[in-house]
Structures are given as structure tokens and as C-alpha cells.
Steps between C-alpha positions, in 0.01 A plus 500: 500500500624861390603731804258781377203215533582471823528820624186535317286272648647620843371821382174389407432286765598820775283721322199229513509502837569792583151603280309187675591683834381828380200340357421385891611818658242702274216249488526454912534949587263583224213252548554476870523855548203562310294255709630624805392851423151365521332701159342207376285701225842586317708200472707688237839473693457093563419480088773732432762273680387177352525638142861608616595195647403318209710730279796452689424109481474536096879616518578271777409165416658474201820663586534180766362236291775651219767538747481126648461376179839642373674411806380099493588552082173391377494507102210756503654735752710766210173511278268583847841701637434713205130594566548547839802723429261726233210507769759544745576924340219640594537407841688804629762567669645134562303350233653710242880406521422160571282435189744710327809284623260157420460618150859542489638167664221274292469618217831406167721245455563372834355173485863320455556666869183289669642160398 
């Protein structure tokens, strides 16, 4: 396995759990908070962190599926590396150079390097 598919599924792997915990930490002070506060005609804050928590998760998931999947060396992992690294820019600020840096490692003539 090439070094840079390594370090990238490190990479991808950190930043997939790093989003699942963010995912938690806005789903549990969003919803909770808004139930705590007791306005249950408005339940606009609980729906508002759900629908963020499950845009973090779109990013999320597949940056750790992607990131195991290059570090066990599965054949599909550069193909999926390579979606997750495009989805992977628009998630700013860490996101960015990491899909940037995925694009970089996976994608050419490198597959004489992964034997």
C-alpha cells in the first residue's frame, strides 16, 4: 500500500469521527435544549438540529466507510476514495484540504505503488 493511502485513510477516518462526534454534540444541545426550554408549539430548534445532524452524517459516514476501506486495501476503496474526496470540498475548513489532498494522492498512475 502507497504511503499517501495511508495517511489518507488516517485522514479520512479522523475526520469521520471527528464529524460523527459533532453530529452527537449538535443533535443532543439542540434537541435537548429545545425540549428543555419547554415551547412545545415551536419545535423549530429540535427540527433544525436533526436536519443538521443529518448533514454532518451525509459527510461523515462516508468519509469513515472510505477511510477504513483504504486502510484494510479493499479493491473498491480508490474508486469510493475518490467520491468521498470530491464530496469531501465543500466541507469547509477541514473538509477542503483533505478532499483536496485525496484527489491528489488517488487519483494518476500510482497503481504500481499499491502492489
Amino acid at each position: 500500500m502507497n504511503t499517501h493511502t495511508t495517511i489518507l485513510g488516517g485522514l479520512y477516518v479522523a475526520l469521520g469521527l471527528c464529524g460523527l462526534l459533532g453530529g452527537a454534540f449538535v443533535l443532543t444541545s439542540m434537541v435537548g435544549g429545545g425540549l428543555v426550554a419547554g415551547d412545545w408549539e415551536s419545535l423549530f430548534i429540535p427540527a433544525m438540529g436533526v436536519a443538521i445532524t443529518l448533514l454532518i452524517l451525509v459527510f461523515a459516514v462516508p468519509t469513515l466507510v472510505g477511510g477504513a476501506a483504504l486502510l484494510t486495501g479493499k479493491p473498491w476503496a480508490r474508486r469510493f476514495g475518490i467520491l468521498v474526496a470530491a464530496l469531501n470540498l465543500v466541507n469547509f475548513p477541514i473538509g477542503t484540504p483533505v478532499g483536496a489532498y485525496g484527489l491528489w494522492a488517488l487519483s494518476g498512475d500510482r497503481q504500481e505503488l499499491d502492489r
